[in-house]
DOBAMI-213329 format. One record per residue (C-alpha): x negated, y, z. Coordinates in steps of 0.2 Angstrom, whole numbers, padded with zeros to 4 digits, always signed. Example, Ala and Ser with C-alpha at 12.3 -4.5 7.8 and 13.67 -1.06 7.14 Angstrom:
-0062-0022+0039-0068-0005+0036
//
This chain:
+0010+0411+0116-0009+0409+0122-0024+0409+0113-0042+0406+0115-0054+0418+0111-0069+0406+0104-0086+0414+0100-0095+0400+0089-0114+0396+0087-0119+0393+0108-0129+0378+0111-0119+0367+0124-0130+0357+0138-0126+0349+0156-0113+0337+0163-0095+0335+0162-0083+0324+0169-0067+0317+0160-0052+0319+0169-0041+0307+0174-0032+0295+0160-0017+0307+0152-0006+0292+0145-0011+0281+0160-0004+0291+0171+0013+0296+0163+0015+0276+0166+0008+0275+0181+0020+0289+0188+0037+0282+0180+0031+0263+0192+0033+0274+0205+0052+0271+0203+0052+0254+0206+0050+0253+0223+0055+0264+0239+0040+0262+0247+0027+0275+0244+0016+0273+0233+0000+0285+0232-0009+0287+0215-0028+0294+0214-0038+0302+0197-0021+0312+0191-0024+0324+0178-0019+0341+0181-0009+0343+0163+0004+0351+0158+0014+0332+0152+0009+0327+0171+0017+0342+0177+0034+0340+0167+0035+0323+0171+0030+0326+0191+0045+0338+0189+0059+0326+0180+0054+0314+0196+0056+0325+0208+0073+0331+0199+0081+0315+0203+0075+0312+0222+0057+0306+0222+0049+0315+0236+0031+0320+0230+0017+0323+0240+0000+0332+0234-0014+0325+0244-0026+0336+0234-0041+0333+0225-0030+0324+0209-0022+0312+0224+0000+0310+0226+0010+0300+0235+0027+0297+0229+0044+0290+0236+0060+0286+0226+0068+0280+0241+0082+0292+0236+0086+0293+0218+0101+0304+0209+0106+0294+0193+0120+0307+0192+0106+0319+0189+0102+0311+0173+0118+0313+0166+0116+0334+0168+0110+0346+0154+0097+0352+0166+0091+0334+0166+0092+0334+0146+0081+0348+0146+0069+0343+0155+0067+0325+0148+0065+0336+0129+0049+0342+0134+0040+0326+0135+0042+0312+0126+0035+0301+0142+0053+0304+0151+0058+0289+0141+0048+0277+0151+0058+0281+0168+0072+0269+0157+0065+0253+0160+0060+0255+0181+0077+0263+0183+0086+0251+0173+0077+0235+0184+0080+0243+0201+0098+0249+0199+0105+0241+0185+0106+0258+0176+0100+0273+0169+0103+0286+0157+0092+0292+0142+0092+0308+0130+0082+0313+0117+0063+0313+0125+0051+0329+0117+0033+0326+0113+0019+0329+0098+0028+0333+0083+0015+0323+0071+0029+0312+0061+0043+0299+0064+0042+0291+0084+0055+0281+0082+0063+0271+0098+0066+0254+0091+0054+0244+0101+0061+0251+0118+0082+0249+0113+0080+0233+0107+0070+0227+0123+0081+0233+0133+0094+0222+0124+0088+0208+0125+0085+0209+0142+0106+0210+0141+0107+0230+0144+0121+0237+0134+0119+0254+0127+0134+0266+0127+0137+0284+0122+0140+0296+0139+0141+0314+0132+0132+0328+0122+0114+0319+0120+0115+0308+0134+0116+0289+0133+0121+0276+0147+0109+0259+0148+0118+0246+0159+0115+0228+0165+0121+0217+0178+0109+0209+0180+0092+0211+0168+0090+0193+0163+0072+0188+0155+0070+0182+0141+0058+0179+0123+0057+0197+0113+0045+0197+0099+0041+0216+0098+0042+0225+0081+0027+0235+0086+0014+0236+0097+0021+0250+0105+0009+0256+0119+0026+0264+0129+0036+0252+0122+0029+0239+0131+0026+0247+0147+0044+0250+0148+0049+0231+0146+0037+0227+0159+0043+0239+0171+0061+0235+0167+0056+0214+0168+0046+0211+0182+0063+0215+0193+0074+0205+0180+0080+0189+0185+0069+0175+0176+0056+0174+0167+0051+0186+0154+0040+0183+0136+0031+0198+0127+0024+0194+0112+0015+0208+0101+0013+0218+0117+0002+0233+0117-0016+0227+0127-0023+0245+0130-0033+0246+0145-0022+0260+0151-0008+0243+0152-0020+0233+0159-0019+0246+0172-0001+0246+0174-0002+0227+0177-0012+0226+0190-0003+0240+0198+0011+0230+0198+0004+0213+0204-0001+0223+0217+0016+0229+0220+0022+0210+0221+0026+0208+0202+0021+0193+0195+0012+0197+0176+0001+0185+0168-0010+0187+0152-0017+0202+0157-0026+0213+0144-0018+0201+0129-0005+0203+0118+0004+0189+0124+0012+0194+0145+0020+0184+0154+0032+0190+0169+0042+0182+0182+0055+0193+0190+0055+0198+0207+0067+0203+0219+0058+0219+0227+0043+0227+0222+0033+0238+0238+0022+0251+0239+0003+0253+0233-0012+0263+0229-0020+0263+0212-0032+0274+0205-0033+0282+0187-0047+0276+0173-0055+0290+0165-0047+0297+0150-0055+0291+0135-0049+0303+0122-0057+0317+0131-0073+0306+0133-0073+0303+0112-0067+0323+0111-0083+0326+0122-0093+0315+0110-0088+0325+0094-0092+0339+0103-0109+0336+0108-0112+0331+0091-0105+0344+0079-0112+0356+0089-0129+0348+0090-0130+0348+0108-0136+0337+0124-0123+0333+0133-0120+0319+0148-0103+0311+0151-0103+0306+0168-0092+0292+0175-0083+0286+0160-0079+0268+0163-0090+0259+0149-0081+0245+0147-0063+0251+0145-0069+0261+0130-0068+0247+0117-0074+0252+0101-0074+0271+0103-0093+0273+0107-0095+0260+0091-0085+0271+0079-0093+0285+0085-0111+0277+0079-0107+0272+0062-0105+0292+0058-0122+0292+0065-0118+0298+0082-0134+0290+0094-0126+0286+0110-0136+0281+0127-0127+0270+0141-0134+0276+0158-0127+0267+0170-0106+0272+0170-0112+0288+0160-0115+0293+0142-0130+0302+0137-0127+0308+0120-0144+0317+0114-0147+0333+0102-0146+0328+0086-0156+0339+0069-0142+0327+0060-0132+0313+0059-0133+0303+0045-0114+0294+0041-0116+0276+0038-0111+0267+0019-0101+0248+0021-0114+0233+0017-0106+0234-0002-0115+0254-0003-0094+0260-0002-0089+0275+0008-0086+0273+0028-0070+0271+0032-0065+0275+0049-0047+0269+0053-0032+0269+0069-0025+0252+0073-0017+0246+0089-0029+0242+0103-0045+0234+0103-0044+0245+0085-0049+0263+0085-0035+0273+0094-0026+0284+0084-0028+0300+0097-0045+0300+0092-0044+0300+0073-0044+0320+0073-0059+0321+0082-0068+0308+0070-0062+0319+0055-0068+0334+0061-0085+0327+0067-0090+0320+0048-0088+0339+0043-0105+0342+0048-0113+0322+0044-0126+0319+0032-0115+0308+0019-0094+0304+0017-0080+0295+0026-0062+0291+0022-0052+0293+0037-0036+0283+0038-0021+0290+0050-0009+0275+0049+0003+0278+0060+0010+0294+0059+0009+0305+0042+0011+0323+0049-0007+0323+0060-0018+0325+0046-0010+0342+0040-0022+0352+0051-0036+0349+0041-0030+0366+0031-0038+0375+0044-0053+0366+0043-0055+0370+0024-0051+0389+0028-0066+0385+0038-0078+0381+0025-0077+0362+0026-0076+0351+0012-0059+0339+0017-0049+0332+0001-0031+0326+0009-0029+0313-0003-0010+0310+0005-0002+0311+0023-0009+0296+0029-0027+0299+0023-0042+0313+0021-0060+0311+0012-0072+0323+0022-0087+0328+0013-0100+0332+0029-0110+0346+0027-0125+0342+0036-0127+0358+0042-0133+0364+0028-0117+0377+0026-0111+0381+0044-0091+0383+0047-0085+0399+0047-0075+0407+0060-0055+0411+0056-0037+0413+0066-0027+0397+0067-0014+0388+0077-0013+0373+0086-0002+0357+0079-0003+0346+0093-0014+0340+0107-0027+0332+0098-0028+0344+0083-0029+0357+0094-0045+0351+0102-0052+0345+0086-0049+0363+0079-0056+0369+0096-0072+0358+0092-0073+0367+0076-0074+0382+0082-0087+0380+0095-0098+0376+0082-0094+0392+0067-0103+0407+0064-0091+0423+0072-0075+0423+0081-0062+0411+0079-0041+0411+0088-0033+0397+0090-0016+0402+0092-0001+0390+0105-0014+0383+0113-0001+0379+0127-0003+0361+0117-0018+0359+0121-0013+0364+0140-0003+0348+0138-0017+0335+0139-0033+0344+0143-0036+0349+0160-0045+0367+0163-0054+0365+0147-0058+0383+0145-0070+0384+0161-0075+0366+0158-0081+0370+0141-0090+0388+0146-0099+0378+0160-0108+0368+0148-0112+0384+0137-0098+0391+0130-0091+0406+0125-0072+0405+0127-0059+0417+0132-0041+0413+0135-0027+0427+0131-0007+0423+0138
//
């Protein structure tokens, strides 16, 4: 199990680029099935998920080409569904919970595929609802095959009208995938509208699906017969670009975030203001500027902030743990509200063993008392949860007086790319043990 090694207290300064979208991509790489024309995709993130998943595609017969420079080219023109019915393949698919969106592309082009249990962040119930009953309606039947594994079968997809229970982010992208080759027309209501599907869209229209409503909850899709080949390039990860944010601020520090696609950021930069973050658009880039303090803002009424996940254009809810761990050191309050899963918040233990002043009033929902930097955090041994705690905790630590270890930090591997020597080129101190 890995560690970092984190001396606090260094002033960061200088330039960093955000990676390549993590959750874009795992979509983006699962399309890649629904042709067998090659398909070259730009701005990949080299992650541990992207890894795993590169590897469950090339398990089953897509040919993978690294073009360098975060550039592939892939070709499933030679697929084992047999594959999928293996315990190697069981495996693989249990260490990321994105192998479930290989269902829907597989299930359009051939008619079938096979599913197991997929792995991912353990931060609460993930259930698969959404996904299952899609499928369904799309006239896929659902039979048990052996062991874990399950057989989806449809002869042919049919579209249809589904009214999804959620706004499930992959949910959706996995009905897309497995409609545009359906026969008919296709209706998603309650569909998931991040720009990371917005991407996924037009990747496919330019594959030769036909998907209207476009960035709304409301898509539209008429099947095809045969999707081709394309090129597509990834956005810029926006939950690094907020982690980057909360960084800069805790840590009272001038830092500029180069390229980061302004307007696919929704309200990230706004939620970030009203804890008193100031924030400068330069062009594609955020400046964000050293700051004595930053003073948390009150509702109109004089109530306490509160900063809350919802489905896209809401906050998203990868960057809750970053806006909690940012208020520790904000002049004022802030309730934070996780809503959709009720383990994330339980890292906030280590934060107190830090010194800050967090009352976890129940799963779903913390009160952070900031600091002001009146009482800096202190340094202490702890372990990361999940991605995003992870970095939050990481956050925390670049700011504390002494030493801190943040044990498994192969989670944070998972969706952060090279952030140990991304981090020291800015200023800090930071030391990785395996």
């Amino acid at each position: 199990m890995a560690s970092f090694i984190i001396e606090g207290g260094h002033p960061l300064s200088g330039e960093i680029t955000p990676q390549g979208a993590k959750n874009e991509a795992l979509q983006i790489l699962c399309a890649v099935l629904l042709t067998d024309e090659p398909v070259t995709v730009h701005n990949v993130p080299d992650i541990v998920d992207i890894r795993r998943l590169i590897k469950i595609l090339s398990s089953i017969g897509v040919e993978v080409t690294p073009l360098g420079g975060g550039s592939f080219r892939f070709r499933a023109n030679q697929i084992d569904l047999d594959f999928m019915k293996t315990k190697d393949y069981t495996k693989l698919s249990g260490k990321i919970r994105a192998s479930i969106m290989t269902i829907g592309p597989l299930l359009g082009r051939f008619g079938v595929a096979y599913a197991s249990a997929p792995g991912g962040d353990k931060i609460g119930r993930r259930p698969l609802t959404t996904h299952f009953e899609g499928f369904e309606k799309l006239g896929a039947t659902m039979s048990h095959h052996k062991g874990m594994i399950y057989k989806l079968k449809a002869d042919p997809l049919k579209g249809c009208y589904m009214l999804l229970n959620e706004a499930s982010v992959t949910g959706t992208a996995n009905l897309v995938m497995a409609a545009v080759l359906a026969k008919g027309t296709t209706t998603i209501f309650n569909a998931a509208c991040e720009p990371y599907l917005l991407q996924l869209c037009r990747m496919l229209n330019r594959m030769g699906a036909k998907i209207s409503g476009l960035g709304s909850n409301l898509l539209t899709i008429e099947g095809v017969e045969k999707l081709h080949g394309c090129e597509h390039t990834v956005l810029p990860d926006m939950i690094e670009i907020g982690s980057f944010i909360g960084m800069a601020a805790l840590n009272r520090s001038e830092i500029t975030i180069k390229d980061c696609s302004w307007e696919n950021l929704g309200i990230i930069p706004y939620t970030f203001s009203k804890l008193g973050i100031k924030l400068e658009q330069r062009g594609d880039d955020i400046f964000v500027p050293k700051q004595k303090e930053y003073v948390i803002e009150r509702q109109m009424d004089g109530s306490i902030l509160t900063i809350a996940d919802a489905p896209w254009p809401g906050f998203t809810p990868d960057l809750i743990s970053i806006a909690l761990v940012t208020a520790v050191q904000g002049k004022g309050s802030v309730l934070i509200h996780q809503k959709m899963f009720e383990s994330r918040l339980f890292f906030v233990d280590s934060l107190q063993s830090m010194g800050a002043q967090i009352i976890l009033c129940d799963p779903h929902r913390a009160t952070v008392i900031g600091l002001n930097h009146q009482i800096p955090l202190r340094a202490t041994k702890m372990a990361s949860p999940d991605i995003r705690a992870g970095v939050a905790l990481l956050i925390a630590a670049l700011s504390a007086e002494g030493t801190s270890v943040i044990q498994n930090v192969e989670q944070i591997d998972r969706g952060y790319q090279d952030i140990v020597n991304r981090l020291n080129s800015l200023g800090a101190n930071i030391i990785r043990e395996d």
